[in-house]
C-alpha positions, 0 to 999 in steps of 0.5 A: 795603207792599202793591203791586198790579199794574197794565197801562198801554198807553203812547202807543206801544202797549208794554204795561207791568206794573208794581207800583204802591204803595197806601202813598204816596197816589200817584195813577195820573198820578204812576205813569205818571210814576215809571215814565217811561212818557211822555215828560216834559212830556207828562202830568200838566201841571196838576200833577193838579188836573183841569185839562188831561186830559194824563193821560186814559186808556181803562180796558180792565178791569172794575175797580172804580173810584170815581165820576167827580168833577164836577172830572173829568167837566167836564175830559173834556166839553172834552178830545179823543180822549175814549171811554166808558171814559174817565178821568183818571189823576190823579184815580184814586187807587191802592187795594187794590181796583185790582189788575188793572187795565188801562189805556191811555193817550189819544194826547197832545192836539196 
């Protein structure tokens, strides 16, 4: 089993450094949930299908990270508080090559 490290920046500011498994297929959204680092509910609504950007955040890192997908970059284009940096957690699937990455989860979209 090999974990990397990850800093995620909740919707409160809190930073949080966790291990995040690179064995199980899980996806950054699913991270966030495991670790309950929103609140339930408020993240990952479509169930990780590009489909809402409940789990968009703000890449703080220089980590390398795959290409956007159409799914995805479509999703951002209608989604609120969307920066530069901007992802969707579930659409980032964790690897190896994310160790290090940093973070920040986007405010809820009310």
């Amino acid at each position: 089993m090999t974990d990397i490290k990850i800093k995620i920046t909740d919707r409160d500011g809190v930073l949080h450094e966790i291990d995040a498994p690179t064995d199980m297929n899980m996806n950054l959204m699913e991270v966030v949930r495991s670790y309950e680092l929103a609140p339930e509910g408020t993240i990952g609504i479509c169930g990780g299908m590009a489909m809402c950007a409940s789990c968009q955040c703000y890449v703080l890192s220089d980590t390398e990270l795959p290409e956007m997908g159409d799914d995805e970059e479509a999703m951002l284009s209608e989604a609120f508080n969307v920066k530069d940096n901007s992802r969707l957690g579930c659409q980032l699937h964790i690897t190896e090559d994310m160790d290090g990455l940093e973070v920040e989860l986007a405010p809820e979209e009310l």
